[in-house]
SETI-770839 format. One record per residue (C-alpha): chain; residue in three letters; residue number from 1; x, y, z. Coordinates in pm, 1 decimal. Layout:
  koldren  kolke  dose         X         Y         Z
        A    ALA   NUM         X         Y         Z
...
***
This chain:
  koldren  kolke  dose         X         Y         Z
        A    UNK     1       0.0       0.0       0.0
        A    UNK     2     106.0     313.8     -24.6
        A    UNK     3      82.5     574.6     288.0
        A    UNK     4     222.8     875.0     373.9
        A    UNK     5     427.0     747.1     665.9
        A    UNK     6     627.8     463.2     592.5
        A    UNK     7     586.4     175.6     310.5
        A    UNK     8     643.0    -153.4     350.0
        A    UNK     9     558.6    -244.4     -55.3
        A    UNK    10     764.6    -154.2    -339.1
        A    UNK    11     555.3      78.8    -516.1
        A    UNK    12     426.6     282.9    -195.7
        A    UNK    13     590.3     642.1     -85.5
        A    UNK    14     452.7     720.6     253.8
        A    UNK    15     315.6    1022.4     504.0
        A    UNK    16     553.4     989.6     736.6
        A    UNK    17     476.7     879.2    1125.4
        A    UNK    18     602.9     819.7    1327.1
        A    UNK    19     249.8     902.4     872.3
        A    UNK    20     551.1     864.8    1179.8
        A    UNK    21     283.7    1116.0     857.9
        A    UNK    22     351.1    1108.7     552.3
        A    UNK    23     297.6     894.0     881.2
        A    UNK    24     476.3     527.2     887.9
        A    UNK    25     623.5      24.0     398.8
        A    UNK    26     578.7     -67.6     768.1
        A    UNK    27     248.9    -121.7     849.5
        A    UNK    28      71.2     208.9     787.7
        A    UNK    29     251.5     509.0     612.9
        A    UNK    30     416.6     492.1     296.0
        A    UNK    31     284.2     599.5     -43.1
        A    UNK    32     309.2     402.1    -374.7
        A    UNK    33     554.4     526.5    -587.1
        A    UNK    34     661.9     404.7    -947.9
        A    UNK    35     901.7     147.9   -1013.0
        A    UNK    36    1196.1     365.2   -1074.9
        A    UNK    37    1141.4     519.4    -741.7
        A    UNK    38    1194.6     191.1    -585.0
        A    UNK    39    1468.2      98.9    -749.4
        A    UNK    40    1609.3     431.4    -655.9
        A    UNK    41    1576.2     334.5    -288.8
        A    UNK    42    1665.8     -42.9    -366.7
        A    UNK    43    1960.1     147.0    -509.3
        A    UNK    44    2034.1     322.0    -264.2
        A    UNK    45    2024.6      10.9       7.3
        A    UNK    46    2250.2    -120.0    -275.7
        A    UNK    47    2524.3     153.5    -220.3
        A    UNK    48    2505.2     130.8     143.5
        A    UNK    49    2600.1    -244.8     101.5
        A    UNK    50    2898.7    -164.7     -98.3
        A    UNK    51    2973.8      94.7     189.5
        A    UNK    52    2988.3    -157.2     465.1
        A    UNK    53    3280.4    -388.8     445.3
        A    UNK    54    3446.4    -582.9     630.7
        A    UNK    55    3792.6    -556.5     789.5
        A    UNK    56    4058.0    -589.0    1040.1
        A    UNK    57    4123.8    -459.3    1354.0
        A    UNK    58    4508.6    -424.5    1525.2
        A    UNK    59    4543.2    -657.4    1752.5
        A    UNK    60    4802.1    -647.2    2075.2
        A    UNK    61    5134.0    -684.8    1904.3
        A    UNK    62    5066.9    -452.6    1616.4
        A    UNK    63    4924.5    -722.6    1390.4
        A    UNK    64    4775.1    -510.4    1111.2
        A    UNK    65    4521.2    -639.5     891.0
        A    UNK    66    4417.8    -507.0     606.5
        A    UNK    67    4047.1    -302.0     604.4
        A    UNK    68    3871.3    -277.0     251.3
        A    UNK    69    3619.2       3.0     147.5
        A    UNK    70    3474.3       8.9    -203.3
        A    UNK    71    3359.2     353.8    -234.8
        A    UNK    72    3078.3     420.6    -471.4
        A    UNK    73    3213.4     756.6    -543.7
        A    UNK    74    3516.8     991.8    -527.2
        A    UNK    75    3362.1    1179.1    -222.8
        A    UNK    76    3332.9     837.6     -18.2
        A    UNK    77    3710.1     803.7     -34.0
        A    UNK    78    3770.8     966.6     270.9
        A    UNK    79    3497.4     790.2     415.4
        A    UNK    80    3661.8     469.4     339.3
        A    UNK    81    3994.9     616.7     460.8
        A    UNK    82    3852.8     683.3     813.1
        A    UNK    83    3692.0     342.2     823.6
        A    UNK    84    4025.5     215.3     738.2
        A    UNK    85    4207.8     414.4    1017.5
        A    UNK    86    3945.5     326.1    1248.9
        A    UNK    87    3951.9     -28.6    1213.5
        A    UNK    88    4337.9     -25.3    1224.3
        A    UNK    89    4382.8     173.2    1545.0
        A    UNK    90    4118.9     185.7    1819.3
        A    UNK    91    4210.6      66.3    2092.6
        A    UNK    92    3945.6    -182.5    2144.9
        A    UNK    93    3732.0    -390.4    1909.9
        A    UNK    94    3487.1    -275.4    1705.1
        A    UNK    95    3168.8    -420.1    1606.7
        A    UNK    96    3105.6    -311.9    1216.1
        A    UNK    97    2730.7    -375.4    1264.7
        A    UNK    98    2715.0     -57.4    1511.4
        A    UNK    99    2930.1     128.8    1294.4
        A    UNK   100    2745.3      54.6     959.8
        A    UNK   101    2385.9     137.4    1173.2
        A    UNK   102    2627.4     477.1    1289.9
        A    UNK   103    2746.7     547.8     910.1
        A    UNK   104    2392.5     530.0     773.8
        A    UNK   105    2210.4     716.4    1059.1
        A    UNK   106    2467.9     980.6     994.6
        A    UNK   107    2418.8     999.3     603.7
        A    UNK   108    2064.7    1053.1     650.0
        A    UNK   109    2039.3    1300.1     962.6
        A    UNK   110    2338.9    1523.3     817.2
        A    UNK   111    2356.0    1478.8     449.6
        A    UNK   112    1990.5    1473.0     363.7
        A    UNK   113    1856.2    1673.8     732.4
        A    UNK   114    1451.5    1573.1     607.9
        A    UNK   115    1310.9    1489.4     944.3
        A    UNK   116    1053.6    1235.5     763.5
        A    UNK   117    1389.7    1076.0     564.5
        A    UNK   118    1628.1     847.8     789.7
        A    UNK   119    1712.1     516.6     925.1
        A    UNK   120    1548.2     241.8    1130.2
        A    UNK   121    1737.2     -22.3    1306.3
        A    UNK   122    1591.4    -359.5    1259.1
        A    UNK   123    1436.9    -345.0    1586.4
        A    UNK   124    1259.4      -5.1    1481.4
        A    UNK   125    1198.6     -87.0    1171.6
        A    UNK   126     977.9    -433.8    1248.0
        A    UNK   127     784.9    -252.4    1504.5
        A    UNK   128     725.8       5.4    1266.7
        A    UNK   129     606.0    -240.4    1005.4
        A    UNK   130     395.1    -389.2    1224.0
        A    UNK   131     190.0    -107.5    1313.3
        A    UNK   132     119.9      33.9     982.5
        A    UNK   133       1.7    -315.7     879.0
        A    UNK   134    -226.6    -333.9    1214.9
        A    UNK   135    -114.6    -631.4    1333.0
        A    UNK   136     169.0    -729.7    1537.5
        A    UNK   137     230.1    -997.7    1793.1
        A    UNK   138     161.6    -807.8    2137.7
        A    UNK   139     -70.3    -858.1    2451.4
        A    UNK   140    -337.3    -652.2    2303.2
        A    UNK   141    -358.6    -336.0    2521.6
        A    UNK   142    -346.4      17.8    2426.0
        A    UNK   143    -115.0     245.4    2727.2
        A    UNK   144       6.0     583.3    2742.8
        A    UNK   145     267.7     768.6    2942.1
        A    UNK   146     109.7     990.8    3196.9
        A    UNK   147     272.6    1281.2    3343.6
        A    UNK   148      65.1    1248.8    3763.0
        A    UNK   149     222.4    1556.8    3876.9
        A    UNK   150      98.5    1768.6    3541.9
        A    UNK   151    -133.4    1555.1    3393.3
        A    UNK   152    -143.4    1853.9    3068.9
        A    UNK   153     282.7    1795.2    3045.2
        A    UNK   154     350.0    1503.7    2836.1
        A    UNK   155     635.8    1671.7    2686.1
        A    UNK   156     832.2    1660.6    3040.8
        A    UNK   157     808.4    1266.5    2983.7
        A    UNK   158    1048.0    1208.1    2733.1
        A    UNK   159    1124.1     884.9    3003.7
        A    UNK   160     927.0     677.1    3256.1
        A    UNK   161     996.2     749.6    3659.8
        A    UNK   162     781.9     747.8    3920.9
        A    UNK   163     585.9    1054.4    3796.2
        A    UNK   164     560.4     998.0    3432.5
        A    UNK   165     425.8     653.8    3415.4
        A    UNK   166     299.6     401.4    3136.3
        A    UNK   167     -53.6     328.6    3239.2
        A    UNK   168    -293.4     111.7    3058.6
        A    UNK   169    -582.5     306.5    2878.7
        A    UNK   170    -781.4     -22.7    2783.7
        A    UNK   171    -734.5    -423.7    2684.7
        A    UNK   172    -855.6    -480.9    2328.9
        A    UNK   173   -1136.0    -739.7    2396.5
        A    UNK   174   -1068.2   -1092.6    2421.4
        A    UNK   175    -690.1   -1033.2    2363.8
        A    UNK   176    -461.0   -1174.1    2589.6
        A    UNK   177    -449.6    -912.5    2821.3
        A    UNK   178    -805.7    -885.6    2827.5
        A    UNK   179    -778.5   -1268.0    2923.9
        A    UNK   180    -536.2   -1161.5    3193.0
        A    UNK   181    -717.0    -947.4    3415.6
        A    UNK   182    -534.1    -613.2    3296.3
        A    UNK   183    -770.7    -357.4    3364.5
        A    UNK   184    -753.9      58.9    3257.2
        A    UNK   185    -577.4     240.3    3466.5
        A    UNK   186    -355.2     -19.2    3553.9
        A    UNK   187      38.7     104.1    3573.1
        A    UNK   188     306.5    -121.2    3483.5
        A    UNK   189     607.6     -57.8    3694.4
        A    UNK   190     824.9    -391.0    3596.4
        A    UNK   191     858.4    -595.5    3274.3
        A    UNK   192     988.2    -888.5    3294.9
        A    UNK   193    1125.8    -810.9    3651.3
        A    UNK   194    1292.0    -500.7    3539.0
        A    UNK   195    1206.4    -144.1    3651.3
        A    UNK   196    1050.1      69.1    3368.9
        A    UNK   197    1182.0     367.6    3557.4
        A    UNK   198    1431.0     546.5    3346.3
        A    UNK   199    1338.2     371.7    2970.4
        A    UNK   200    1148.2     516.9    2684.8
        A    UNK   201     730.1     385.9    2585.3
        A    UNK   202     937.3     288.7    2251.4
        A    UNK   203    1179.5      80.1    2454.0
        A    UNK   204     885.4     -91.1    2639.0
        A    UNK   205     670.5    -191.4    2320.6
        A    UNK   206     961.4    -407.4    2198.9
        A    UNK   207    1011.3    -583.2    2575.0
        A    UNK   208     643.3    -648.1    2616.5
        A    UNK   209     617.6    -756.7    2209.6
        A    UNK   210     702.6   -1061.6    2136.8
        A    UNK   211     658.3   -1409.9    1929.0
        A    UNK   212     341.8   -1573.5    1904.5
        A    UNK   213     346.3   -1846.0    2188.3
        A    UNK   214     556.8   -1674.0    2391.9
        A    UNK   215     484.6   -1498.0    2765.8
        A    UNK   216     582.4   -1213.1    2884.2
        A    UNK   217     550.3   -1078.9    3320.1
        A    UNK   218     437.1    -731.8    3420.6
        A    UNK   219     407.7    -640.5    3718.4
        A    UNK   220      90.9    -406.3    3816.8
        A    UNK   221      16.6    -142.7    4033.4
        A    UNK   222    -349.5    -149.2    4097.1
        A    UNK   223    -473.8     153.1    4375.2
        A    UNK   224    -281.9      24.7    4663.5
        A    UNK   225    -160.8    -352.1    4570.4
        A    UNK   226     144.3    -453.3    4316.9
        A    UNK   227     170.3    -817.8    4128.7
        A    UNK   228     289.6   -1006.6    3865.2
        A    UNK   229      61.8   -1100.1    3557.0
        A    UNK   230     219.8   -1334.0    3337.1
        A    UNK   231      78.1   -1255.6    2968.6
        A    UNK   232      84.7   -1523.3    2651.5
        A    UNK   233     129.9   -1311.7    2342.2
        A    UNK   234     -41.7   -1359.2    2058.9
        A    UNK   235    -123.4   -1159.5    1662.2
        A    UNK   236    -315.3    -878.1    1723.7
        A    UNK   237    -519.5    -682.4    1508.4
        A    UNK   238    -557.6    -292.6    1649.3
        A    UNK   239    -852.7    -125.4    1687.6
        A    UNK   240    -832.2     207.7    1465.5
        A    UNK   241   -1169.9     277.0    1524.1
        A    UNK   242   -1402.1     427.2    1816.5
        A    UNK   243   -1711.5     508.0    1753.2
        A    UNK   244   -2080.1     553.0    1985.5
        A    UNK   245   -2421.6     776.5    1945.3
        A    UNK   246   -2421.9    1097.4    2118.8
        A    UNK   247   -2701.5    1270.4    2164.8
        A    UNK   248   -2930.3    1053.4    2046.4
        A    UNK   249   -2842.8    1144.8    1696.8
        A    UNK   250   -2492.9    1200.8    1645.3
        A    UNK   251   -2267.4    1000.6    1553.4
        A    UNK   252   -1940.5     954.1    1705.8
        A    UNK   253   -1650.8     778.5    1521.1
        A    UNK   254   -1255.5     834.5    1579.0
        A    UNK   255    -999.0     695.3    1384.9
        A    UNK   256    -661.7     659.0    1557.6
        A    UNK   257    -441.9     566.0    1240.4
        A    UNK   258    -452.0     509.3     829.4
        A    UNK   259    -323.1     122.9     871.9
        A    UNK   260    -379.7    -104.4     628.5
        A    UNK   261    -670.0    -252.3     842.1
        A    UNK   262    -820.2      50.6     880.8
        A    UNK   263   -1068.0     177.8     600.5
        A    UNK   264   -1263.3    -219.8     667.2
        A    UNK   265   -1311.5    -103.1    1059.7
        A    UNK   266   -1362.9     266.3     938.0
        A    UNK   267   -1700.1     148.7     704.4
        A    UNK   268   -1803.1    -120.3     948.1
        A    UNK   269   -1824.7     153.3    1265.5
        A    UNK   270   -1995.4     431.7    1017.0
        A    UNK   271   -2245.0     216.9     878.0
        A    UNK   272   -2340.4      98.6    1252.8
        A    UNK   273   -2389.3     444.7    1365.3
        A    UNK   274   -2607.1     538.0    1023.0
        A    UNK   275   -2797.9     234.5    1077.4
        A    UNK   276   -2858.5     341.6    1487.8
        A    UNK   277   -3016.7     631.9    1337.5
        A    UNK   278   -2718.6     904.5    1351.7
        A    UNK   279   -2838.7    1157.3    1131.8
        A    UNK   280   -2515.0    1376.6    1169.5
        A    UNK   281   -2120.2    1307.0    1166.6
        A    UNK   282   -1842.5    1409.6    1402.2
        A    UNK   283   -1579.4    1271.9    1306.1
        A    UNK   284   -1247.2    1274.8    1520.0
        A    UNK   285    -890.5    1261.5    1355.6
        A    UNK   286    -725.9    1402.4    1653.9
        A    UNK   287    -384.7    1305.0    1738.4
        A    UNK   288    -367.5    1054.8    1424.0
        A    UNK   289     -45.3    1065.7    1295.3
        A    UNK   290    -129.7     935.7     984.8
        A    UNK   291     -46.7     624.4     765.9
        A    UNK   292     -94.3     470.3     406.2
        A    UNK   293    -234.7     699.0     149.6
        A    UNK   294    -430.6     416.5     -28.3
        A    UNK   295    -641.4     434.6     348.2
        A    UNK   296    -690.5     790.5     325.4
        A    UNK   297    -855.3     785.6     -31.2
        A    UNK   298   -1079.0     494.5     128.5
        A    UNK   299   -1166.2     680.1     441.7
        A    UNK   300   -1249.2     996.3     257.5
        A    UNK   301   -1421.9     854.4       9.9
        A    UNK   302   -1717.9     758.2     255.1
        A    UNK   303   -1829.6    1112.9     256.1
        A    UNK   304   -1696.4    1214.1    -108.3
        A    UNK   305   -1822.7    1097.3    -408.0
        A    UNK   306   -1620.3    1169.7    -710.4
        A    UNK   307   -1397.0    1403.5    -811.8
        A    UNK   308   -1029.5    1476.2    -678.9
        A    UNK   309    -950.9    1429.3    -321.8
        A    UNK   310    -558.2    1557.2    -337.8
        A    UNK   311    -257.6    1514.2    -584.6
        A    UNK   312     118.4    1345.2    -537.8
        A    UNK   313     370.2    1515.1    -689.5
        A    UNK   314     697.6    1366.7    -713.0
        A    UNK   315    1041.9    1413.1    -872.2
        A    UNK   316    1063.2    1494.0   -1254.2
        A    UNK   317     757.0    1679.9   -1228.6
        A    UNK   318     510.9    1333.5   -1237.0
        A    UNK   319     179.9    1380.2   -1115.3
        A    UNK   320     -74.2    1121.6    -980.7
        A    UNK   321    -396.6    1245.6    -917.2
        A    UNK   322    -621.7    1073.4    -650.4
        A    UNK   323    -991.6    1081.0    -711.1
        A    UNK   324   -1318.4     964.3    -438.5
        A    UNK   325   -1406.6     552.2    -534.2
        A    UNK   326   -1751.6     621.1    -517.6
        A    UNK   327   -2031.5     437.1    -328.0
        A    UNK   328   -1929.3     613.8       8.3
        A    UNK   329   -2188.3     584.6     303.6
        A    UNK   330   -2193.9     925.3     397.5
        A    UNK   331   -2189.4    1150.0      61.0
        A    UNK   332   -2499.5    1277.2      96.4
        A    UNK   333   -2488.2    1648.3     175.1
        A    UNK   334   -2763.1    1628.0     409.1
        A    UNK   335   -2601.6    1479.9     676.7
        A    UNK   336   -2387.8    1748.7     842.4
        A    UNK   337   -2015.3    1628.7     905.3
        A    UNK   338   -1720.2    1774.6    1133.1
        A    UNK   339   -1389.7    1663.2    1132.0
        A    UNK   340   -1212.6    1760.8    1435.4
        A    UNK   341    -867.4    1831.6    1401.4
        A    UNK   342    -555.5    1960.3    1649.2
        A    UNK   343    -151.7    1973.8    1562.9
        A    UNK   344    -105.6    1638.5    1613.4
        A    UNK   345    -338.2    1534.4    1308.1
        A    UNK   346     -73.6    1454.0    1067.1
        A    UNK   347     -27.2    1312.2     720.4
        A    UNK   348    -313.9    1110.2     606.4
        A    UNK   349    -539.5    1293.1     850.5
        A    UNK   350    -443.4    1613.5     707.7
        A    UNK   351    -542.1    1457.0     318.7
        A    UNK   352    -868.5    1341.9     449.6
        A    UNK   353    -910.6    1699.3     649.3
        A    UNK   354    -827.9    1908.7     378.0
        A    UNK   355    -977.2    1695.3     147.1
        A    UNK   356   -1349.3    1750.2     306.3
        A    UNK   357   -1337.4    2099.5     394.2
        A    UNK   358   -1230.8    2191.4      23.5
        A    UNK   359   -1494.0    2001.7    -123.2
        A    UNK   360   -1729.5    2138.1      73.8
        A    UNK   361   -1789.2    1832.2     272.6
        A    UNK   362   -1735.0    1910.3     638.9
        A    UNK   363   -1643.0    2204.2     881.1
        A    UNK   364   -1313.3    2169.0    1077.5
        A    UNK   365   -1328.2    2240.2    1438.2
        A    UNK   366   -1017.5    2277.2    1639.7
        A    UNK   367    -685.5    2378.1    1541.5
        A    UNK   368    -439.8    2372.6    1296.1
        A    UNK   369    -288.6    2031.8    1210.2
        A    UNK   370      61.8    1956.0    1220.9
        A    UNK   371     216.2    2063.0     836.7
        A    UNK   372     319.0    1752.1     679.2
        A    UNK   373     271.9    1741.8     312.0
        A    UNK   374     560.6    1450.8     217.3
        A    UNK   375     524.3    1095.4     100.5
        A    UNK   376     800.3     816.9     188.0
        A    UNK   377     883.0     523.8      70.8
        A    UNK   378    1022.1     256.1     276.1
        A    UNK   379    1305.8      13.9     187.3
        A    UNK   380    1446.9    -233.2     397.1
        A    UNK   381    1805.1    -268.2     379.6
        A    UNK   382    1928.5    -665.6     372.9
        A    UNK   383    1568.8    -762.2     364.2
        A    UNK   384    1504.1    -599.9     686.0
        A    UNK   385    1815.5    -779.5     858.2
        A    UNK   386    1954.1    -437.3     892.3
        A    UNK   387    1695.2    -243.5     906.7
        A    UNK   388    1559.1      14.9     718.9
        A    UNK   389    1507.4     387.1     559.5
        A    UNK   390    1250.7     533.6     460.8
        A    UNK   391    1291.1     798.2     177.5
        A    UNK   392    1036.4    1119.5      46.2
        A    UNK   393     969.8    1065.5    -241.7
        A    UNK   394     677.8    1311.5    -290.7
        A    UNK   395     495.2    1580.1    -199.6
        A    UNK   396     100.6    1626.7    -203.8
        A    UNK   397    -187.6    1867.5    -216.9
        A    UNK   398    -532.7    1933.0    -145.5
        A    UNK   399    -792.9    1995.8    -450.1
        A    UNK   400    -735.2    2347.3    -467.6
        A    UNK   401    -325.7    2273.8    -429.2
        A    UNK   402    -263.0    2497.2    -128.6
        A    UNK   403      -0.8    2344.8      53.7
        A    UNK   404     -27.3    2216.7     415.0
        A    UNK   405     305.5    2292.4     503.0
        A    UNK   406     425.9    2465.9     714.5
        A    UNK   407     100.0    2608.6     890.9
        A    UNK   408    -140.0    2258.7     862.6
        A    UNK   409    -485.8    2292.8     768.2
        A    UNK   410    -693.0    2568.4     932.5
        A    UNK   411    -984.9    2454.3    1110.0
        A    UNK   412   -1315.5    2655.9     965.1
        A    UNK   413   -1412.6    2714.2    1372.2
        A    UNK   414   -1057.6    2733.7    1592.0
        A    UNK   415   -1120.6    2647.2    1895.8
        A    UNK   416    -830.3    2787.9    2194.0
        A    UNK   417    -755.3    2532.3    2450.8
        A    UNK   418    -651.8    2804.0    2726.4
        A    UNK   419    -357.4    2666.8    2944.1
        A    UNK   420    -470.1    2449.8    3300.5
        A    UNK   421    -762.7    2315.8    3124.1
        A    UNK   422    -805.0    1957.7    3262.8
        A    UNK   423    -759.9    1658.5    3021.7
        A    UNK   424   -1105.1    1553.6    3032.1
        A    UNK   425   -1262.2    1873.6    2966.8
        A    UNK   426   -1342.2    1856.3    2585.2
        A    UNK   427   -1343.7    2141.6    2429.4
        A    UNK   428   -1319.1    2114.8    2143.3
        A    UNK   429   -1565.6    1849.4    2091.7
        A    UNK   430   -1833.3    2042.5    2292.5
        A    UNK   431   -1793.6    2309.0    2026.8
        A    UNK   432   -1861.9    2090.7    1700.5
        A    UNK   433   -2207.7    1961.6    1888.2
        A    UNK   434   -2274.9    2259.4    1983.7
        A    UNK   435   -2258.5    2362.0    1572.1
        A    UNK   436   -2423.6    2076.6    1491.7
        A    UNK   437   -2752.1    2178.5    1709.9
        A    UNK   438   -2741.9    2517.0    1535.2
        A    UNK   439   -2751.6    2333.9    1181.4
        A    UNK   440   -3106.6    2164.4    1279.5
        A    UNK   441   -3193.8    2394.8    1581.0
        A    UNK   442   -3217.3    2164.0    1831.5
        A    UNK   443   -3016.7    2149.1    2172.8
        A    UNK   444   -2710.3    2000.7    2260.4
        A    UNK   445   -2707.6    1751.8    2536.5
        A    UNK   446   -2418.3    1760.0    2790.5
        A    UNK   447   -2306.9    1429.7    2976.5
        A    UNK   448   -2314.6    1426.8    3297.7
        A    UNK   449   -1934.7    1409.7    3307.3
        A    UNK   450   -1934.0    1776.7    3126.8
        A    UNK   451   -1730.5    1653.5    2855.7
        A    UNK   452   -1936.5    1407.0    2578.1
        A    UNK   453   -1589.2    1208.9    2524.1
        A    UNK   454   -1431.3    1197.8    2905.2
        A    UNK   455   -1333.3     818.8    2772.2
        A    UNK   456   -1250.0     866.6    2423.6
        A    UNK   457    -867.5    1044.4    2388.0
        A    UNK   458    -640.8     800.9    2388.3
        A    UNK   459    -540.3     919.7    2034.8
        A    UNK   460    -489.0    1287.5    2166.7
        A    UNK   461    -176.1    1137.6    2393.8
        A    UNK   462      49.2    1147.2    2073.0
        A    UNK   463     274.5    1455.1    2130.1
        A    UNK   464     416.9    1627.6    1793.0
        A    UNK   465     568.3    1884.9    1954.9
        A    UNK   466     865.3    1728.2    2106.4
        A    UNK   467     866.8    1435.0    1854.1
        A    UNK   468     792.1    1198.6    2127.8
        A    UNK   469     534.0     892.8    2153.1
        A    UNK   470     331.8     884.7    2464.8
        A    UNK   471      42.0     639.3    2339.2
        A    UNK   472     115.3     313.3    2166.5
        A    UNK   473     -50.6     -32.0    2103.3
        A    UNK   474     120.0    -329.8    2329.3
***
């Protein structure tokens, strides 16, 4: 597929994501591109090959042996020549996988400096893979990183510690940690018997991943009581899609990320809520980072009909236009539609956003998204044994070609979330029903919790603004 984070498929440049926008050829982000685009990055994989060699290192006594570099061009001769030194001289051994994973890191965050271009260890790059696809073999439980002292500060919890803590937000049903007794709210202090005090959410989805078959142990902190829960992973399938009635009449339906799984749980959840009688839309791309771009043309295709939903332009001036598939459930214009939007709507989110509002679909209510108007590819280097990069490729724009970058997509209502407003107070989503009553004049219900979504923002725990994930499927 192809998505605007990373690709996992030849012919698909990707959003980047972590769309990760335009993220995420792993599982959800990377766009299609042509053939010669992917044998430009196959290419390129090719030349890193040539790059890493293998050599000698001195050895007590002064035993030299020789260090070989074939470089791929006159400017990589002194990068050879410092490989060659290096492997002669340190003091200690070397290990060329590290230094091949340091070369190409290197290459991409000083020689290309394109925040959505780089590297991804193998490690990084599976994990990636898997959760643009959707499925990956896990315990099945969606947790978050939250900040107890300031619940509003994710960005001071770059690491875990006894205030920022990963806390389950909810077991996907009948998955093994449903199975298990892991309940929300639960915080995991230990995996595997070792203190998740001082690691990263990203170093704790690959210790509590795992192979089919095999277990993993957390231990829980539940209120006042700590144990052990000893958890039999299995393939999961996430869960893109929340969705309920408010109102009475309204339907409710988030999407958490363009996966490759996504657009099938996308129509199932709208045409539940048409069928319970919703007679208007607010739909919630919050905090979605993005994904493939094949799921974006799906998604907004439920509510457009035909005609152009956004171009890809890409080097040498090619130009793929991307039209509406027809037979949407929700193209008629006389069911009102909102898209709610806020800067960490990324990517694919920002297609589908920009997408409605200039086709006169749906108002945006919020604020700005996040900019990103790339596609990457991605290419696994050694058929994934050593990783990966992922590559933009292309760029793309909305119908009327205004580009997203750098400001995002302006909402039609902004809505200001002043500073010290508690996490459950909804603002934003209290606004778009509270335009949707104007548009048939009747009232807005509040829950009794004063926010209609107190339970629904898991998605909104995905900070952009420090480049840090604080939400993540397990």
């Amino acid at each position: 597929m192809t998505s605007l984070e990373p690709p996992t498929h030849p012919d698909a440049p990707g959003d980047s994501a972590p769309e990760l926008s335009n993220q995420p050829a792993p599982a959800p982000a990377p766009a299609r591109g042509s053939t010669v685009t992917w044998i430009v990055a196959l290419a390129l994989a090719s030349v890193l090959g040539a790059i890493l060699f293998a050599g000698g290192y001195l050895v007590a006594g002064g035993n030299r042996q020789s260090a070989t570099c074939a470089a791929p061009t006159a400017a990589f001769a002194a990068f050879c020549e410092a490989y060659d030194e290096l492997k002669s001289n340190y003091v200690d051994k070397l290990d060329d996988t590290k230094l091949a994973e340091g070369a190409i890191q290197g290459m991409f965050q000083d020689g290309v400096q394109d925040p959505f271009s780089g590297y991804m260890s193998p490690q990084e790059y599976q994990q990636a893979l898997g959760s643009l696809s959707g499925k990956f073999s896990g315990i099945g439980a969606e947790m978050a990183v939250k900040n107890l002292k300031e619940p509003a500060n994710l960005s001071a919890c770059a690491t875990l510690s006894e205030n920022c803590v990963l806390v389950v937000v909810s077991p996907i049903s009948g998955s093994p940690a449903d199975k298990a007794g892991l309940q929300p709210g639960d915080v995991v202090v230990a995996v595997n018997g070792k203190s998740v005090n001082g690691s990263t959410i990203q170093e704790e989805i690959t210790n509590v991943r795992g192979p089919s078959g095999s277990q993993v142990k957390l231990t829980i902190r539940r209120g006042s009581s700590t144990f052990d829960l000893t958890i039999t992973r299995e393939e999961i399938t996430t869960q893109e899609v929340e969705s309920k009635m408010l109102d009475g009449h309204v339907g409710y339906i988030a999407l958490h990320g363009f996966s490759s799984s996504a657009p099938d749980q996308f129509h199932t959840a709208l045409k539940a809520l048409l069928d319970k009688g919703a007679t208007q839309i607010v739909f919630d791309l919050r905090g979605n980072p993005g994904g493939y771009i094949e799921s974006a043309q799906q998604i907004a295709s439920e509510f457009v009909s035909s005609g152009t939903l956004f171009t890809q332009e890409s080097t040498g001036g090619e130009i793929k236009t991307w039209t509406a598939q027809g037979g949407g459930l929700a193209t008629n214009p006389k069911i009102p539609v909102v898209v709610l939007i806020n800067n960490g709507s990324a990517s694919a989110s920002e297609i589908v956003s920009a997408a409605l509002k200039e086709r006169h679909r749906a108002t945006l209510i919020g604020e700005h998204t996040f900019g990103k108007n790339t596609v990457q590819i991605w290419a696994p280097l050694q058929d994934g044994a050593a990783g990966g990069v992922r590559i933009t490729i292309s760029r793309w724009f909305p119908p009327d070609h205004d580009s997203v970058h750098p400001n995002g997509v302006i909402p039609d209502v902004a809505v200001t979330i002043p500073a010290g407003t508690a996490p459950e107070k909804d603002l934003i989503l209290d606004q778009a029903l509270a335009f949707l009553a104007k548009q048939t004049g009747s009232q807005a219900l509040p829950l009794a919790s004063g926010s209609p979504t107190a339970a629904l923002t898991p998605a909104a725990l995905v900070s952009w603004d420090d480049g840090g994930l604080h939400w993540a499927w397990f």
